[in-house]
C-alpha positions as CSV (number, residue, x, y, z in Angstrom):
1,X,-0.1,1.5,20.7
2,X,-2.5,3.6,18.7
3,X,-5.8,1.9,18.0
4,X,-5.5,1.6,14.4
5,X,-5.1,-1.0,12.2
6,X,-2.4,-0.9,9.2
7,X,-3.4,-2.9,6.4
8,X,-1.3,-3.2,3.1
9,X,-2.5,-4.5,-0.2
10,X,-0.2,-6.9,-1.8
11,X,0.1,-8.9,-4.8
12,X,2.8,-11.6,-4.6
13,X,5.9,-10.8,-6.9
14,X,5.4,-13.8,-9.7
15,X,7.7,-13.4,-12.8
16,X,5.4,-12.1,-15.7
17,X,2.7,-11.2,-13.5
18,X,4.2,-8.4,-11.0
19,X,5.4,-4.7,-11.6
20,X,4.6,-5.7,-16.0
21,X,5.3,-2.2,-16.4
22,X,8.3,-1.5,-15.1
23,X,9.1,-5.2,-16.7
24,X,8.4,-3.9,-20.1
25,X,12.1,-2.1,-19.6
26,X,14.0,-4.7,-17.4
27,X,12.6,-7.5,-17.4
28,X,10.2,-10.0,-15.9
29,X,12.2,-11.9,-13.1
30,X,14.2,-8.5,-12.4
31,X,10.9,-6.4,-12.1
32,X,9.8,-9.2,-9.4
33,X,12.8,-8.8,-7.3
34,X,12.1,-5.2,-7.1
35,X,8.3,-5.7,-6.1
36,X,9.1,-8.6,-3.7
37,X,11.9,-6.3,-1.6
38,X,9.6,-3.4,-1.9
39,X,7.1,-5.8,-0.1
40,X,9.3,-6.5,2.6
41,X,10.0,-2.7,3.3
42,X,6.9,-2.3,3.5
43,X,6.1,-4.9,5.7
44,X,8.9,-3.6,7.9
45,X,7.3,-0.4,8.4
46,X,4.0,-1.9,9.2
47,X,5.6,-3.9,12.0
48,X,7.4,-0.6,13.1
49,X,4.4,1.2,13.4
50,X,3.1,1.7,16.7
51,X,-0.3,0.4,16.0
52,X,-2.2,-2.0,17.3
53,X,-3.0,-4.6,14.6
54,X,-1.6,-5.1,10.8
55,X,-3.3,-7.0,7.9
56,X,-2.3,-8.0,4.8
57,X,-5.2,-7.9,2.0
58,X,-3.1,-10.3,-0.8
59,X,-3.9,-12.0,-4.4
60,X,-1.8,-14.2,-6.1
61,X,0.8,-17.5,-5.6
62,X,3.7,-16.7,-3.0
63,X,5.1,-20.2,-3.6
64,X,5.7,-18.5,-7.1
65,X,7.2,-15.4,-6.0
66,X,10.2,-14.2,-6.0
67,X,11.4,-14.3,-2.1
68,X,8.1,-15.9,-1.4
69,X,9.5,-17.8,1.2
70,X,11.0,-14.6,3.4
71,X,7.3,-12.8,2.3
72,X,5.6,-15.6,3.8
73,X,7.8,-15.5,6.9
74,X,7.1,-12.1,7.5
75,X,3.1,-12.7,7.4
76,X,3.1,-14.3,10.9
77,X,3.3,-10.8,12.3
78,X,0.0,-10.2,9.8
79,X,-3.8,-11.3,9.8
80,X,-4.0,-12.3,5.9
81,X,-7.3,-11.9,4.2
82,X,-7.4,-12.7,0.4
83,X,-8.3,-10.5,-2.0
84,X,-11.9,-10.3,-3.4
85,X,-13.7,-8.2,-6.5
86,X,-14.0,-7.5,-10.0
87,X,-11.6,-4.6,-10.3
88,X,-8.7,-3.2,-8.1
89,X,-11.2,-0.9,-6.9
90,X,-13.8,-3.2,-5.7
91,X,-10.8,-5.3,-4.1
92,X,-9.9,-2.1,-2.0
93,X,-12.8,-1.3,-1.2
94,X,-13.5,-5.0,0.2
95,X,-10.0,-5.0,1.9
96,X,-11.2,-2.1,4.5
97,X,-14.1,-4.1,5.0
98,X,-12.5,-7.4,6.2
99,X,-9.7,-5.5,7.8
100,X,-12.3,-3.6,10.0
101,X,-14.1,-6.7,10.6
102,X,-10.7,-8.9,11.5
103,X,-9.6,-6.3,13.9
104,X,-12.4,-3.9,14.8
105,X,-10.3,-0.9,14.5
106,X,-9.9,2.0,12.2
107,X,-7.8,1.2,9.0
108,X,-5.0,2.7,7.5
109,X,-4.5,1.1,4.0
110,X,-1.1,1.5,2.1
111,X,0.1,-0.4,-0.9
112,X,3.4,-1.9,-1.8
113,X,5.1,0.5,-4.6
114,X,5.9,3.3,-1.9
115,X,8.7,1.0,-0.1
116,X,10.3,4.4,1.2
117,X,7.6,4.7,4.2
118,X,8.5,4.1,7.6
119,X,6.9,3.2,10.7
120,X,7.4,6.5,11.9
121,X,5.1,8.1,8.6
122,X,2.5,5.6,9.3
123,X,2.1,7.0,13.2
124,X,1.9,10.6,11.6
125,X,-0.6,9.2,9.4
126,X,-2.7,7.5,11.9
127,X,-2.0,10.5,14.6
128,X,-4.1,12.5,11.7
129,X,-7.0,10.1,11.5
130,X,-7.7,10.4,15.0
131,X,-8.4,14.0,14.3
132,X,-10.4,13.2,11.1
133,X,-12.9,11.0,9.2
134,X,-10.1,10.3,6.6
135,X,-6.7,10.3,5.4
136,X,-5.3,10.6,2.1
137,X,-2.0,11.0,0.8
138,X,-1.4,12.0,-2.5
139,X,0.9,10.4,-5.1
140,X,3.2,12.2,-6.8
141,X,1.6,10.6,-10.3
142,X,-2.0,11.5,-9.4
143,X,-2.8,8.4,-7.3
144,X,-2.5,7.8,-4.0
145,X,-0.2,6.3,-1.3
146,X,-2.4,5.7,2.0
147,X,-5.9,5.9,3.0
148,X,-7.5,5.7,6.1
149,X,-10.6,5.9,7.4
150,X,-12.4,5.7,10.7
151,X,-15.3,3.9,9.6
152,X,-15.1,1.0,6.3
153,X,-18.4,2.4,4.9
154,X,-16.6,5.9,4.3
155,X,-14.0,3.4,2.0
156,X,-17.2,1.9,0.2
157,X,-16.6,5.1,-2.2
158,X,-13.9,3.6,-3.7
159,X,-15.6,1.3,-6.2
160,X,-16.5,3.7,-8.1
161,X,-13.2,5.7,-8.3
162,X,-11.0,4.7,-11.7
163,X,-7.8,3.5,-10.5
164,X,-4.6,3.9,-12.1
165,X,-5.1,7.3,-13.8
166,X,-3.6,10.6,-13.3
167,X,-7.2,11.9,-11.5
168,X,-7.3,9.2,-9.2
169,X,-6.0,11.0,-6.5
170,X,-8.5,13.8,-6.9
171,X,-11.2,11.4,-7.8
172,X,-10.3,9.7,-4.0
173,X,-10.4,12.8,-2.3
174,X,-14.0,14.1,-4.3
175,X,-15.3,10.6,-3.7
176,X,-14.7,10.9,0.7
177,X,-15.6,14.3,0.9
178,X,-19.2,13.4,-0.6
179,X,-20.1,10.8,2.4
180,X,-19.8,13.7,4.4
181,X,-16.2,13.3,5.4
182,X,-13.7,15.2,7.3
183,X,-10.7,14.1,5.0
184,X,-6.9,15.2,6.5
185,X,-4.3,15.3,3.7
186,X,-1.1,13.4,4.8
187,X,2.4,13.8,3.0
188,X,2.8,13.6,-0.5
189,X,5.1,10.7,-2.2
190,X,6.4,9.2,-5.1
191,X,5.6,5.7,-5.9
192,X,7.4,3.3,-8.5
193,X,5.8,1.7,-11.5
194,X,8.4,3.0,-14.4
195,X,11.7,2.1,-14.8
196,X,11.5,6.3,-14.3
197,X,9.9,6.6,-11.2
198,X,12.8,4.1,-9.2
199,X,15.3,7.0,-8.3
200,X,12.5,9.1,-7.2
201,X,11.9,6.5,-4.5
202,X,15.2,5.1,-4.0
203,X,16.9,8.7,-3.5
204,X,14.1,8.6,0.3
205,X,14.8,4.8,1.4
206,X,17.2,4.2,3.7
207,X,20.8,2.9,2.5
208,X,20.3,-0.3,3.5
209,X,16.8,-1.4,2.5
210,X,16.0,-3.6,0.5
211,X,14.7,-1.8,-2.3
212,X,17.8,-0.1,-2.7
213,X,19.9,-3.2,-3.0
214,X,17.1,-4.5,-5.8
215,X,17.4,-0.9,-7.9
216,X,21.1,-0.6,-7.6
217,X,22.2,-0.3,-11.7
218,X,19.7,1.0,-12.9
């Protein structure tokens, strides 16, 4: 077990409140279906990691969700911290700092709208940050996929990063390298949060995952 800790940031699928984007072209309760099995992949590779902890940083109501009852299943293999901050920047920011204080290891922080990763991509990843201060993998769309960092004060730099824009992979990377960090760059990937960007992903997920069986039609 490598001594890293994987910690995703989730936000339950609720109809009307999850994946709005791609729900603009599909709909509410099917965009929700999508983000809840996308979830679970991702969960699944956390679990399959060879790592020695896994948190879950989440906001919102899973007695809402779609699948909420499987998603909350699946948590007992997690520590679960709530989310906390003003913006999505501040709330990553704070989710390295209560993962690294729930486990007392290096974190390595993936969201939920890249449900092709696998546990086997997640020990690459952390494999790098034993080498380095930080790694970052770019997003096909200019974000980014996974973060990790050795220490959470290097991840303190993310509150003042814009999220959600084509530089905010960049931005990231700009923002680590001026603590001083050694930053490794880890694979690049496509995420989903078009009705555009699903074949991109579901072309690299295994046949039988979940987010497959949520895309297929469209």
């Amino acid at each position: 077990m490598k001594p890293v800790a994987v910690l995703v940031v989730a936000k339950a699928p609720v109809p009307g409140l999850a994946k709005t984007r791609l729900a603009a072209s599909i709909g509410a309760e099917a965009a929700a279906d999508i983000a809840a099995a996308a979830l679970l992949d991702t969960l699944d590779a956390a679990v399959a990691a060879a790592v020695e902890a896994r948190v879950v940083a989440l906001t919102g109501d899973l007695q809402q969700a779609r699948r909420g009852h499987e998603i909350c299943d699946r948590l007992a293999d997690f520590i679960v911290v709530p989310q906390r901050g003003e913006n999505f920047a501040e709330r990553l920011a704070n989710a390295h700092a209560d993962a690294a204080a729930a486990t007392g290891l290096p974190v390595l922080q993936i969201g939920m709208d890249t449900p092709q990763v696998s546990g086997a991509l997640l020990d690459e990843c952390a494999n790098a940050l034993s080498g380095a201060d930080a790694v970052l993998g770019m997003a096909r769309d200019g974000g980014w996929w996974i973060l990790g960092v050795r220490h959470c004060r290097t991840a303190a730099c993310l509150a003042d990063v814009e999220m959600s824009t084509s530089r905010t992979g960049v931005e990231t990377l700009a923002a680590l390298r001026s603590t001083g960090a050694t930053v490794a760059l880890a694979t690049e990937l496509a995420d989903f949060d078009t009705v555009d960007d699903v074949d991109d992903v579901r072309r690299v997920c295994p046949a039988g995952s979940r987010f497959v069986r949520a895309t297929r039609g469209l």
